[in-house]
VEXDOGU-955969 format. One line per 4 residues: their letters; for each residue x negated, y negated, z of C-alpha. Coordinates in Angstrom, 3 decimals. Last residue first. Layout:
! residues N
a) X:Y:Z; ...
! end
This chain:
! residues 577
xxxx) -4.551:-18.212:-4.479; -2.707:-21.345:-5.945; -2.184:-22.036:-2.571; 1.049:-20.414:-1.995
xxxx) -0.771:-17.435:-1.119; -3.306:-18.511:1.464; -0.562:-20.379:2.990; 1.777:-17.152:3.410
xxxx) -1.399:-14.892:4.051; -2.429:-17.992:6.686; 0.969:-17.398:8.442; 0.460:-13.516:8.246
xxxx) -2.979:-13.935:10.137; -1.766:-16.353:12.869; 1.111:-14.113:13.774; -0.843:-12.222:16.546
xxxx) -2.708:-14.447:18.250; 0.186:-17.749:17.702; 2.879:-15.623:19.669; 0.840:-17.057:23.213
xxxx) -2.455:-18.812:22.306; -5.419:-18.150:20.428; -8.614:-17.641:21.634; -11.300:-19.677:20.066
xxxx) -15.009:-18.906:20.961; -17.451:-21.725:19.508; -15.100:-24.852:20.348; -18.452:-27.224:21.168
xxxx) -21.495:-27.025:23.701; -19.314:-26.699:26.601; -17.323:-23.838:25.161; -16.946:-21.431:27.820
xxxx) -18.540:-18.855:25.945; -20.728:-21.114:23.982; -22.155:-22.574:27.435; -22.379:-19.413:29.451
xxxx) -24.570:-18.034:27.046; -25.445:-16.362:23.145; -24.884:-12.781:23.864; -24.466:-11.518:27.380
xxxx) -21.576:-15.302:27.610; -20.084:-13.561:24.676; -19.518:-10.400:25.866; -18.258:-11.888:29.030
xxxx) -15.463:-13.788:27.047; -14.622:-10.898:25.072; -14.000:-9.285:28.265; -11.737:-11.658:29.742
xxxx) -9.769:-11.743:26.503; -9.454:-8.025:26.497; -8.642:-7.760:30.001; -5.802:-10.445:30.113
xxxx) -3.860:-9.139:27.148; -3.080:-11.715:24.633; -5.416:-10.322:21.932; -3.955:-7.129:21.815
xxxx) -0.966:-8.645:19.337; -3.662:-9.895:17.029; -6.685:-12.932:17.017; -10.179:-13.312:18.593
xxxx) -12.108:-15.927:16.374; -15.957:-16.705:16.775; -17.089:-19.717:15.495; -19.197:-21.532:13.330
xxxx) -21.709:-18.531:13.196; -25.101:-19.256:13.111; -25.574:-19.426:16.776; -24.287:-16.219:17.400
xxxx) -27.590:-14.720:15.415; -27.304:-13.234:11.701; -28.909:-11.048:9.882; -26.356:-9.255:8.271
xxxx) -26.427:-6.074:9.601; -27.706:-7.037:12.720; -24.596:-9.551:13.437; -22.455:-6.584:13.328
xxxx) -24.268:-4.405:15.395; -24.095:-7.392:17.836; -20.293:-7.586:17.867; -20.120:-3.620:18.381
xxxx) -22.860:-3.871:20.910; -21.178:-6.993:22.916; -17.506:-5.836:22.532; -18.116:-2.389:24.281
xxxx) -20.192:-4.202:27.045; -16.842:-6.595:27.572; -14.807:-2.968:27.518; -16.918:-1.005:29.487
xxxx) -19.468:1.822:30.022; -21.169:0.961:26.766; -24.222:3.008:25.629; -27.762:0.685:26.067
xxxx) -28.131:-1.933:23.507; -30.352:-2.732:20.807; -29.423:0.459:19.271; -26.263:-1.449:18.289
xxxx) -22.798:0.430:18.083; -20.807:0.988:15.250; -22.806:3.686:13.885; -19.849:6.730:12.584
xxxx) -19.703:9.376:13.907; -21.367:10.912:17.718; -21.884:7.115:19.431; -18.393:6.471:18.448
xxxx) -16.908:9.152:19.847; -18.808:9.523:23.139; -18.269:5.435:23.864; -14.080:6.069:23.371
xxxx) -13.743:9.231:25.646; -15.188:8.675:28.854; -16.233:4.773:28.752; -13.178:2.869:26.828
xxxx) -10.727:5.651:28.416; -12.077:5.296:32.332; -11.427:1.520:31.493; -8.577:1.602:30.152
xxxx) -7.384:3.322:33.426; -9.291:0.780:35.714; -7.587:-1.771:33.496; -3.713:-0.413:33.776
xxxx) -4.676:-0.241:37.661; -5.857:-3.821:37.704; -2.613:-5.454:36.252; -0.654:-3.529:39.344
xxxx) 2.666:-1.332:39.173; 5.270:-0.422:41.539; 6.838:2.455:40.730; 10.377:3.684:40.762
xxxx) 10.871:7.378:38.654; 14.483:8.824:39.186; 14.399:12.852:40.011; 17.923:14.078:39.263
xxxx) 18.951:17.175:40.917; 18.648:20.712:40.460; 17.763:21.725:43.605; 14.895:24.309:42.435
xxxx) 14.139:22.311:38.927; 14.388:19.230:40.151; 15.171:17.225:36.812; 14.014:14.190:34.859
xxxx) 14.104:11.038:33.934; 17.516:10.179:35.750; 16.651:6.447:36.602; 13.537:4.730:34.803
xxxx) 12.156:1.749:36.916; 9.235:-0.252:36.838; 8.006:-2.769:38.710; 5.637:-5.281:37.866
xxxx) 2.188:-7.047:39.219; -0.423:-9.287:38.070; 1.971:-11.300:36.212; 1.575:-12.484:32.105
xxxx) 0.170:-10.261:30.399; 1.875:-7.339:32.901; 5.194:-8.205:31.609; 4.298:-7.200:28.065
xxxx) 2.019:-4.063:29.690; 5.330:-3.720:31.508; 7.860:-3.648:28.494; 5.901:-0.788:26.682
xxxx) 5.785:1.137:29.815; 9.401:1.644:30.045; 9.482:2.099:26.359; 7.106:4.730:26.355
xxxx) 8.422:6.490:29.327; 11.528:6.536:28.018; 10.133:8.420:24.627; 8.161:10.748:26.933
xxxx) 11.194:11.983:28.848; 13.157:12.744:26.262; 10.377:14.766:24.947; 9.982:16.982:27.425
xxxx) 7.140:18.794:27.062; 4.492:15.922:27.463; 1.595:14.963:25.977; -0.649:12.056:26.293
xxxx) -1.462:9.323:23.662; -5.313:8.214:23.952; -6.392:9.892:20.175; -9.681:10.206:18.268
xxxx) -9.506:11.209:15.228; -12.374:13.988:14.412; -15.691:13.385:12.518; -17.215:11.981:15.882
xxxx) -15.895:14.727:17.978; -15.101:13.306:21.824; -11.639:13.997:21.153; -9.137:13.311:23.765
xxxx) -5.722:14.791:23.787; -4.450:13.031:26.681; -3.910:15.518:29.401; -0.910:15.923:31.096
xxxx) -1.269:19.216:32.686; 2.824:20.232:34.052; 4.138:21.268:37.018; 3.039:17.680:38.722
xxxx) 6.040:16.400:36.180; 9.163:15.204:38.522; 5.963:14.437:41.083; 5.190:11.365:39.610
xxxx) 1.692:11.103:39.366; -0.169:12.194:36.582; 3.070:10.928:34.123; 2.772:7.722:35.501
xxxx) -1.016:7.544:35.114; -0.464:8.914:31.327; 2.158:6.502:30.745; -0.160:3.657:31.716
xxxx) -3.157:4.783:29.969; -1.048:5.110:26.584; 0.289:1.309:26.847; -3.268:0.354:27.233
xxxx) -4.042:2.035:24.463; -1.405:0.480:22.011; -2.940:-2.902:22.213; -5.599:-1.668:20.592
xxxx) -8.988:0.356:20.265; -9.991:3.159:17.658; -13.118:1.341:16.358; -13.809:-1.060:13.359
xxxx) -15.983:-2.795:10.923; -16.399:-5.255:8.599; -19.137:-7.515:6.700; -19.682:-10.027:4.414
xxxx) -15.809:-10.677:3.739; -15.297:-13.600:0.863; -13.669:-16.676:0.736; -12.681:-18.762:3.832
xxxx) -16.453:-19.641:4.679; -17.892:-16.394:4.991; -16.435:-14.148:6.724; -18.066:-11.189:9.031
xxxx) -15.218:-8.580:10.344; -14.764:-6.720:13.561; -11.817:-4.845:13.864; -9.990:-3.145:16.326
xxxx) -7.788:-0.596:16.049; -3.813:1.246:17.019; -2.366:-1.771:17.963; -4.310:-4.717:16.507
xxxx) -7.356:-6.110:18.438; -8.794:-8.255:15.490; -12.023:-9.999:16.279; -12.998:-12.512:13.391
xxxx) -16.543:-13.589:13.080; -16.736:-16.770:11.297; -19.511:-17.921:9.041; -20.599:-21.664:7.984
xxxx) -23.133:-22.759:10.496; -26.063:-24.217:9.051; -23.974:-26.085:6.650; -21.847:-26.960:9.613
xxxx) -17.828:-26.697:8.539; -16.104:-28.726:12.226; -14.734:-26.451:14.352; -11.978:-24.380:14.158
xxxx) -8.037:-24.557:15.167; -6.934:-27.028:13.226; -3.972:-25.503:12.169; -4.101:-25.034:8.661
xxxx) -8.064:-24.045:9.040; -6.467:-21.192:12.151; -4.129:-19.961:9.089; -6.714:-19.874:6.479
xxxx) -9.531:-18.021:9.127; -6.893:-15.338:9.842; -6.100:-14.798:5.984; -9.464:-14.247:5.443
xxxx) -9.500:-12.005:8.446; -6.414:-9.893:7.298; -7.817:-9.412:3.575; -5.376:-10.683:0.539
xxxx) -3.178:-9.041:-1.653; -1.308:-10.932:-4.668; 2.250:-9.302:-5.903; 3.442:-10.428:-9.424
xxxx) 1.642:-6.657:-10.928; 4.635:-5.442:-11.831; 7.223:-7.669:-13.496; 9.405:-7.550:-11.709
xxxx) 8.586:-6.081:-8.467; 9.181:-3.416:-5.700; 7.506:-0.670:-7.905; 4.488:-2.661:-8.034
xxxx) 4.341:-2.423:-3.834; 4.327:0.715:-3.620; 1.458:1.292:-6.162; -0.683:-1.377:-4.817
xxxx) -0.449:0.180:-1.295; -1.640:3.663:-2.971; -4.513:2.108:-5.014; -5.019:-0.649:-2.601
xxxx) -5.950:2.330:0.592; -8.110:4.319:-1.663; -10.267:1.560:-3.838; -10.371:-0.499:-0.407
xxxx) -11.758:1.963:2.095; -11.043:0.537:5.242; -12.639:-2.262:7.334; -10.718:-4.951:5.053
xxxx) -7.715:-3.930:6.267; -4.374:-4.938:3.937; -2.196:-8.059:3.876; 0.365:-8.177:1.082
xxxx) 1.689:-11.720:-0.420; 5.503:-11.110:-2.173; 6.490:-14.424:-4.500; 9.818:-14.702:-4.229
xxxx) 12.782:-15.157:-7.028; 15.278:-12.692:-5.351; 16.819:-9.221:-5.405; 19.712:-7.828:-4.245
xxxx) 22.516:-9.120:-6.879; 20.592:-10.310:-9.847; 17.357:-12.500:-10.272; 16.900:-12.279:-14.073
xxxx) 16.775:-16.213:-14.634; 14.229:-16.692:-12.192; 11.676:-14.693:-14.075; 9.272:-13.854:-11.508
xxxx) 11.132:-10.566:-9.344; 10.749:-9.725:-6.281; 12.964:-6.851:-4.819; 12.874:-4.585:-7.602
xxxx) 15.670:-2.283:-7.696; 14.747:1.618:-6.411; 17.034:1.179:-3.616; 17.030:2.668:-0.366
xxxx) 15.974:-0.397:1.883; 19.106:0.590:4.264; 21.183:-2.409:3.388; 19.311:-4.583:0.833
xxxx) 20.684:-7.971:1.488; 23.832:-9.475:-0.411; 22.148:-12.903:-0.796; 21.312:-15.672:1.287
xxxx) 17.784:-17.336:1.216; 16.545:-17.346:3.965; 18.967:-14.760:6.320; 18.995:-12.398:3.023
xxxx) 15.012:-12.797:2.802; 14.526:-11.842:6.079; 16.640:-8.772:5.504; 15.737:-7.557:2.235
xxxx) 11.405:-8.106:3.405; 12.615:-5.958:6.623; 14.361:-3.086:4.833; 12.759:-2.901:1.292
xxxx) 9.532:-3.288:3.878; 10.506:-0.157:5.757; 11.604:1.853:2.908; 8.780:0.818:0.312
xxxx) 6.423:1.775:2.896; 7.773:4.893:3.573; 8.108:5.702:-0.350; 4.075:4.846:-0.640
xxxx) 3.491:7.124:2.403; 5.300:10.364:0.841; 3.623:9.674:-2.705; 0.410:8.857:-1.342
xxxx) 0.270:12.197:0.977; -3.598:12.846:2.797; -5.017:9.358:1.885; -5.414:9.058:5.693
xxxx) -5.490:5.162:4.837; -1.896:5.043:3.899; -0.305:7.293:6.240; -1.974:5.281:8.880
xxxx) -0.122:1.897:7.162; 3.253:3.579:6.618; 3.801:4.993:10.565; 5.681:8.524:9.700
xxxx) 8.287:9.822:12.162; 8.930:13.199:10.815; 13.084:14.395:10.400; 15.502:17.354:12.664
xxxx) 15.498:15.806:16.077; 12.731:13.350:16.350; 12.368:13.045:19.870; 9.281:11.378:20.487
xxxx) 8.923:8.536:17.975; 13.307:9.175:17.737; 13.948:5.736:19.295; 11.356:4.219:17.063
xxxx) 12.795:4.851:14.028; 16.290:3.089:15.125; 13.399:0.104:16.091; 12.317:-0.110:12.564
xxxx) 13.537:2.404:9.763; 15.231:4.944:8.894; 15.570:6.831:6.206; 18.644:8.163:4.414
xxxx) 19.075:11.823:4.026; 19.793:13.418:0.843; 15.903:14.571:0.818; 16.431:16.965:3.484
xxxx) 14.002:17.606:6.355; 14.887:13.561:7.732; 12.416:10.862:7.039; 11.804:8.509:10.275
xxxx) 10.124:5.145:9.133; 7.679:3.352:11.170; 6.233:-0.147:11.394; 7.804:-1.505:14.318
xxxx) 9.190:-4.992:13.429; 8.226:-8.475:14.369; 9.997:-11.818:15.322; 12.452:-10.102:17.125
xxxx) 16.181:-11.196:16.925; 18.078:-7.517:16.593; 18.131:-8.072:12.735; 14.576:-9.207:11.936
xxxx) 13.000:-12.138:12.983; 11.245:-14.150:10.267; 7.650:-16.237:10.729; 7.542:-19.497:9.050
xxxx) 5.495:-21.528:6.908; 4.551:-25.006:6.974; 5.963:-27.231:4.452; 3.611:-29.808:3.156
xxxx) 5.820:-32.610:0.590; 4.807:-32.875:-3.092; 8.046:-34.534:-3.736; 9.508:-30.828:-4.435
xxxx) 6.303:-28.343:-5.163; 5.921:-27.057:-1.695; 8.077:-24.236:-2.364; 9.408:-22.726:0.420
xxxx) 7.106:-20.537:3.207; 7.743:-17.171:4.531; 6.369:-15.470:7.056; 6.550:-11.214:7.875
xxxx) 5.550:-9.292:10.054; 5.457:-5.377:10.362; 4.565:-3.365:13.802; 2.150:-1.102:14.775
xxxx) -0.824:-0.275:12.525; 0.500:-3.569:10.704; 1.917:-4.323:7.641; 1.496:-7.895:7.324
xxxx) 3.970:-8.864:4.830; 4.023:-12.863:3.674; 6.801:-13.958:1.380; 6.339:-17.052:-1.064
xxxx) 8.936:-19.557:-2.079; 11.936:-19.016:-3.833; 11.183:-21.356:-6.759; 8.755:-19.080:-7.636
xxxx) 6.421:-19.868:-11.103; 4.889:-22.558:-9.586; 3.351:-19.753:-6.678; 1.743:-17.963:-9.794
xxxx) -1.257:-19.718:-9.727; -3.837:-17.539:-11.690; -6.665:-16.495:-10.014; -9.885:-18.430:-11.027
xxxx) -9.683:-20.748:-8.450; -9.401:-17.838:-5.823; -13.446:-16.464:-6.879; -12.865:-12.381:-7.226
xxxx) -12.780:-10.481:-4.018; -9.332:-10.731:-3.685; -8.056:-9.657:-6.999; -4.380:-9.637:-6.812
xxxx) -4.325:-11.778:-9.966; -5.702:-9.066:-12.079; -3.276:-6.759:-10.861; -0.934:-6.503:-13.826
xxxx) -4.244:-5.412:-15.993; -6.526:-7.688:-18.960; -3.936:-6.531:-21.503; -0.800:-7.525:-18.965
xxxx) -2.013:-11.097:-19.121; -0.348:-13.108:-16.129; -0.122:-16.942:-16.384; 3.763:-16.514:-16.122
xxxx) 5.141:-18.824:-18.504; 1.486:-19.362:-21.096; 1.413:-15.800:-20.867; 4.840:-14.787:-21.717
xxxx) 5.157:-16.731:-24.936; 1.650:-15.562:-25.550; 2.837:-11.478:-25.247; 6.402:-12.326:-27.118
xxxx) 4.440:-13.685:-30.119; 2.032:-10.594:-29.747; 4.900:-8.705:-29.776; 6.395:-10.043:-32.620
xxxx) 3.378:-9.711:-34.725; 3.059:-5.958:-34.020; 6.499:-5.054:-34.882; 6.346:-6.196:-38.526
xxxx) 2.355:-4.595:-38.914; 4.715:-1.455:-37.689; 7.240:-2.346:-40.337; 5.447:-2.117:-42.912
xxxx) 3.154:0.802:-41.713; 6.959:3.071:-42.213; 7.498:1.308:-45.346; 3.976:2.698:-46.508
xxxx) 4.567:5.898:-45.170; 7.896:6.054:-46.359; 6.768:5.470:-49.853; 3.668:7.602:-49.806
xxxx) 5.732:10.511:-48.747; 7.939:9.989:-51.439; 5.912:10.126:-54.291; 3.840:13.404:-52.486
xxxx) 6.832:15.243:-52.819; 7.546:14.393:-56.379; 4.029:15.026:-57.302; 4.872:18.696:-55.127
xxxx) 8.057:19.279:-57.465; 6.178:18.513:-60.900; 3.303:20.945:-60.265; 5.730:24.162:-58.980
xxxx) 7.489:23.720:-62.203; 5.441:25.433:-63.976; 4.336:28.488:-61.960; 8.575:28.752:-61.573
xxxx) 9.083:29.183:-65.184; 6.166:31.576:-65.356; 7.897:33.750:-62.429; 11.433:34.168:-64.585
xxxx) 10.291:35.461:-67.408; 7.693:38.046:-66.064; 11.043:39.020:-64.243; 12.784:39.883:-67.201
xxxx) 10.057:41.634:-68.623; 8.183:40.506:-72.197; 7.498:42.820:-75.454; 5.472:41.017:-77.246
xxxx) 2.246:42.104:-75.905; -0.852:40.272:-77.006; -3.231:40.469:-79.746; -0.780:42.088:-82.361
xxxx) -0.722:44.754:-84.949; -2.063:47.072:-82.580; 0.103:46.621:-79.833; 3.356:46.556:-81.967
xxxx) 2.522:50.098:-83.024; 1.642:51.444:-79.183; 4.998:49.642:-78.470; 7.242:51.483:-81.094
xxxx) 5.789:54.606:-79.821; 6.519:54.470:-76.197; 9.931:53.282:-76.760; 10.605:56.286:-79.171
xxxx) 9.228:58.783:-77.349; 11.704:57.315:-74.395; 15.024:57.993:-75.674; 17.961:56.646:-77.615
xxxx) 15.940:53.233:-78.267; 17.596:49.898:-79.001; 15.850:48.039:-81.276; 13.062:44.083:-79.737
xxxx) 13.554:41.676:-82.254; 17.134:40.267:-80.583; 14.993:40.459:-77.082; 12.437:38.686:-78.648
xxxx) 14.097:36.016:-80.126; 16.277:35.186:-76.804; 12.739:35.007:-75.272; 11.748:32.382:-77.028
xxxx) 14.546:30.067:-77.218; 14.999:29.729:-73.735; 11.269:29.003:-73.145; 11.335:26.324:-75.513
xxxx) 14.560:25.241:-73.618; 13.147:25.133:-70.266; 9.819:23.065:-71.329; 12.234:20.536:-72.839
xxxx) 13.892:20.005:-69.799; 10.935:19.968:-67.365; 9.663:17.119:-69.583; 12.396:15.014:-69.853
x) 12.458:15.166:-65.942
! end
């Protein structure tokens, strides 16, 4: 600053002398000729402009100003660094701190521990960490489970997990969410959903695991599935645990959180373990299933997902429900008739999934063959072509659910018929009754339907369905079948290709398997255990079929078939899986 003074004064003085040097002039001859003298007594002009004055003050200042400029740039900039490097060392601090709680390093990705396929002692045992317990969710084609086990960490004592019943008493849900046209609208969920499968009045019904694997809307399927499990999961967890409950599953709180200390109103210090399809393609269906369920938790990444027939083969080890390990004889093939598929999946030992397959077969068809023989003949509908929909194109879905104009109608048939395949597990024979279906059109009366229904004329129907319409499709798409064997014409022949196919691509025979395990909610109906059991007996003999050389074939009982794979998801998880 001394600097720019003194350079302002010497200019100052300067020019002050040479405007008192410079005489007035009355006209301009005489300017012009006093500066042609001046220029040739001197080198330079001394004659300076006002504005020439003004613009080599500012060329010399300009130099001081921008080293100013620069001064203070490198001081925030270093300050600013400063407390970055400041910043940095705290969260790494934080980071270990966390770490050595939780076991979880969000550098190496929240989902590290979800990693099924990796080896389970290397996952990080999280199930310390919830004093809660651990949740089960086996989201289903059809309906949602759930089983939840307490900490087994007091006195060291085994506590066997348990399956929840939702609000009405049930120990299951049905897995689908109705989403009215406007956004303000709340969904709903479960059974409420179901009432409107048909009649939907205004909304979409949307079943969360289909959407899932169709790929075709991830942001509308991952908010149905955090609607129906907010729901469910809130619920069971409410009756467990106690707690205000989640109400209609609308929130956008996390449900499970890790740190016990930040549990709040609605939420709750549980460990969530997610089942999910091995047969389907992993990288697409996780991605979007992962990405519901992160959103649900605190921090993300807390939730572990394990396949359905790894989980099966925990849950039948818990119970004792295999035979002996054989070194020879290690793998088990797990049948799952779900409600909507059937899978076919290859384990080996309780760890990893060889191989896994699956065809459009459940306990759901044989609800849609009944319907569509009561809709065929009751007269209230002969006016109308009920036809199923069938697609015998192998790169189309193939579908057994028939149409009908009135919707009304449909949706009580459907429950109607739901109830008699139930009843029809367990009797040969059932009645069925649905007053005021529909209308006479020319007399305009009610027409009440009242039918008598036999076991064997739901099979013949499933049947026609497994040999006319199922075969076709899978023999055009897809292999799923052997070429060893001829083209299915029924269900136990169905079961022997697919379970052979199988076996061929893994070189296995039935004897090297340590047993074969048929398990879901389509596992307790008579026809699909009887022909599992004469797919066997083509396969490896009467004697492993009927088990006289040792438990090869093991067929669940009663609720155990279909709740045996979210009981060993609870065990699996709390496992230090």
């Amino acid at each position: 600053m001394p600097c720019l003074s003194i350079a302002a004064r010497r200019l100052r003085v300067n020019a002050s002398s040479i405007y008192r040097s410079a005489p007035l002039f009355t006209d301009d001859d005489d300017r012009t000729h006093y500066c042609k003298t001046i220029n040739n007594n001197f080198s330079s002009p001394v004659f300076i402009k006002k504005r020439e004055y003004h613009s080599t003050s500012r060329n010399e200042i300009l130099p001081f100003i921008a080293v100013g400029l620069l001064g203070a740039t490198a001081v925030y900039t270093y300050r600013t660094f400063e407390q970055m490097d400041k910043d940095w060392d705290e969260y790494y601090d934080d980071l270990e701190k966390y770490k050595s709680a939780t076991g979880i390093d969000p550098e190496k990705g929240s989902n590290a521990a979800a990693n099924t396929k990796s080896n389970p002692t290397s996952s990080h045992d999280l199930s310390s960490h919830f004093t809660g317990g651990t949740l089960a969710i086996d989201l289903g084609t059809s309906t949602l489970k759930l089983s939840h086990r307490q900490s087994s960490h007091n006195n060291n004592k085994k506590v066997n997990p348990t399956v929840s019943v939702d609000r009405e008493g049930y120990r299951s849900t049905p897995a689908l969410v109705w989403i009215g046209e406007s956004n303000d609208e709340d969904a709903i969920v479960g059974r409420l959903a179901q009432a409107r499968s048909f009649d939907k009045k205004g909304g979409c019904i949307i079943q969360p695991r289909l959407a899932m694997e169709k790929n075709e809307n991830n942001e509308l399927a991952s908010k149905a599935t955090r609607d129906i499990i907010y729901n469910a999961a809130g619920n069971a967890l409410d009756q467990i645990l106690g707690g205000a409950g989640r109400g209609g599953g609308n929130s956008n709180e996390p449900l499970f959180v890790l740190d016990s200390t930040m549990v709040t109103k609605g939420s709750y210090n549980v460990r969530p373990i997610c089942l999910y399809p091995n047969h389907h393609d992993e990288n697409q269906y996780l991605a979007c299933y992962r990405d519901a369920i992160n959103k649900m938790t605190s921090p993300a990444g807390i939730a572990s997902f394990v396949a359905e027939p790894i989980a099966a083969v925990t849950g039948a080890e818990h119970y004792n429900l295999l035979p002996p390990k054989d070194a020879n004889a290690s793998s088990v093939l797990v049948i799952d008739v779900g409600g909507l598929s059937t899978s076919i999946s290859l384990v080996s030992g309780d760890k990893e999934v060889l191989h896994s397959s699956s065809f459009p077969f459940g306990g759901d068809t044989f609800i849609d063959a009944l319907v569509s023989h009561l809709i065929r003949n009751f007269d209230g509908f002969q006016h109308e072509a009920a036809h199923g929909g069938l697609s015998r194109d192998g790169n189309s879905p193939l579908s057994s659910k028939p149409t009908l104009s009135d919707a009304s109608a449909l949706q009580r048939l459907y429950e109607a018929s739901t109830h008699a395949i139930h009843e029809l597990s367990n009797k040969t024979r059932c009645d069925i009754n649905i007053p005021y279906l529909t209308m006479d059109l020319e007399t305009r009366q009610p027409k009440h339907l009242e039918f008598g229904m036999a076991r064997q004329v739901v099979e013949s129907e499933v049947q026609s369905f497994v040999s006319n319409s199922l075969v076709p499709h899978l023999e055009s798409g897809d292999i799923t079948l052997s070429p060893s064997f001829p083209p299915p014409t029924t269900l136990s022949a169905l079961f022997s290709s697919t379970i052979m196919s199988t076996l061929e691509k893994t070189a296995l025979t039935p004897f090297n398997l340590r047993a074969i395990l048929l398990v879901g909610g389509g596992a307790r109906i008579p026809l699909v255990r009887k022909s599992l059991k004469t797919a066997t007996a083509v396969l490896a003999g009467d004697a492993y079929a009927n088990n006289t050389d040792g438990k090869r074939l093991v067929m669940l009982e009663g609720e155990l078939s279909e709740e045996i794979n979210v009981i060993g998801a609870a065990l699996w998880g709390s496992e230090g899986n």
